[in-house]
C-alpha positions as CSV (number, residue, x, y, z in Angstrom):
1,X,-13.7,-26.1,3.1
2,X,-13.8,-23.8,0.4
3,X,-15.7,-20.9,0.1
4,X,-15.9,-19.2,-3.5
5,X,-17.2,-16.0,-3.0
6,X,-14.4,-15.9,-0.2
7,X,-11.7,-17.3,-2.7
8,X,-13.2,-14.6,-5.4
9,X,-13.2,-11.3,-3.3
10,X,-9.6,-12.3,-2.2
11,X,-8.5,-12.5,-5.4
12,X,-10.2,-9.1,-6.3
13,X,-8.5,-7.4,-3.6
14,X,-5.3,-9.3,-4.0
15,X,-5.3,-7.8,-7.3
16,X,-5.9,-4.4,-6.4
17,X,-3.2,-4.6,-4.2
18,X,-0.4,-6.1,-6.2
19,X,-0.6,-9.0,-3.7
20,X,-0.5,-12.6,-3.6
21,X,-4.4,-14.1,-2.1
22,X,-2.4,-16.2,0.5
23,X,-1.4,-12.9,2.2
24,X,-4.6,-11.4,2.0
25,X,-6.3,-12.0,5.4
26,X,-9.5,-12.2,6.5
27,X,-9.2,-9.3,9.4
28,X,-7.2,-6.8,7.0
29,X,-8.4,-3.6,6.5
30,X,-8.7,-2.0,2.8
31,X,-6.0,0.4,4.2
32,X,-3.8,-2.2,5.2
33,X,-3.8,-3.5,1.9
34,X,-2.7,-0.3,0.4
35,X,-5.8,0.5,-1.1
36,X,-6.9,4.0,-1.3
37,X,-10.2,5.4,-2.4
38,X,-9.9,4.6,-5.6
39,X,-8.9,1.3,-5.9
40,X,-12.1,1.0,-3.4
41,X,-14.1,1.7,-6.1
42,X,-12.5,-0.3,-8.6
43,X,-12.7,-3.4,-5.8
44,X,-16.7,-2.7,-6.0
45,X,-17.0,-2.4,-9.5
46,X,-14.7,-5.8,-9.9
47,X,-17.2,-7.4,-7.1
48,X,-20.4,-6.5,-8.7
49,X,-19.1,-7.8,-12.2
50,X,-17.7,-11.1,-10.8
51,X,-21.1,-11.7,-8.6
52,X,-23.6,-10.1,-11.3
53,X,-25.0,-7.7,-8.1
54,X,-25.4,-4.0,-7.4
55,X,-23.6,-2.4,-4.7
56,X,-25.5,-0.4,-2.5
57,X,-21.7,1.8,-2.1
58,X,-21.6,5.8,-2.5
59,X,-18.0,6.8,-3.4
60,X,-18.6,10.1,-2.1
61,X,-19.8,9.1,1.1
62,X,-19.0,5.4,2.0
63,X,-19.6,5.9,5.5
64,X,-23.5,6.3,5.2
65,X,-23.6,3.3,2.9
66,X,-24.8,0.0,4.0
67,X,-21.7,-1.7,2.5
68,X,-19.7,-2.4,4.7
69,X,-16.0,-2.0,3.7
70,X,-13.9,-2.2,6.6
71,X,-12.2,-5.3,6.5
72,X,-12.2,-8.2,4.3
73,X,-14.7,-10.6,6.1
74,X,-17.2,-7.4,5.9
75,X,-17.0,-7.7,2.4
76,X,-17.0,-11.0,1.8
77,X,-20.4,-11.4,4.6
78,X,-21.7,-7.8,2.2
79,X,-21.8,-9.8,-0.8
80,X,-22.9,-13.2,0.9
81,X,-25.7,-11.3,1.5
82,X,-26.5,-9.5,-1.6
83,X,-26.0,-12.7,-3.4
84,X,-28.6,-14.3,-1.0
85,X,-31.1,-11.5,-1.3
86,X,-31.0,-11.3,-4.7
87,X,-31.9,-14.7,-5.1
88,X,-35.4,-14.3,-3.3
């Protein structure tokens, strides 16, 4: 079953990465990945382009922001959820 947000974000961070999406997984972390701070925030702006949504993210402090960013499925079940709010 595909999921195209999923398949979407992947492909962000694969590209962020220099990676292929088939070795993106789920349970990586950003820093696994080999992304640093910046290419965090390029990975948000990419997400909220691709999904037409604001991201509640603070570069400056991204640990009191309600986006979570640790892994992959975080980010993929962030957006799920902005997506879905949005639409109410």
């Amino acid at each position: 079953m595909s999921n195209p947000v999923q398949d979407q974000i992947v492909s962000i961070l694969a590209e962020q990465a220099v990676l292929e999406p088939s070795d993106i997984a789920l349970d990586a972390k950003l820093d696994d990945l080999g992304i640093d701070s910046l290419g965090v925030v390029e990975t948000i702006f990419a997400i909220e382009e691709a999904f037409d949504i604001t991201v509640p993210f603070n570069a400056n402090a991204p640990e009191e922001s309600s986006f979570d960013i640790t892994s992959v499925a975080s980010i993929i079940a962030a957006v799920e959820q902005l997506i879905a709010d949005q639409k109410e």
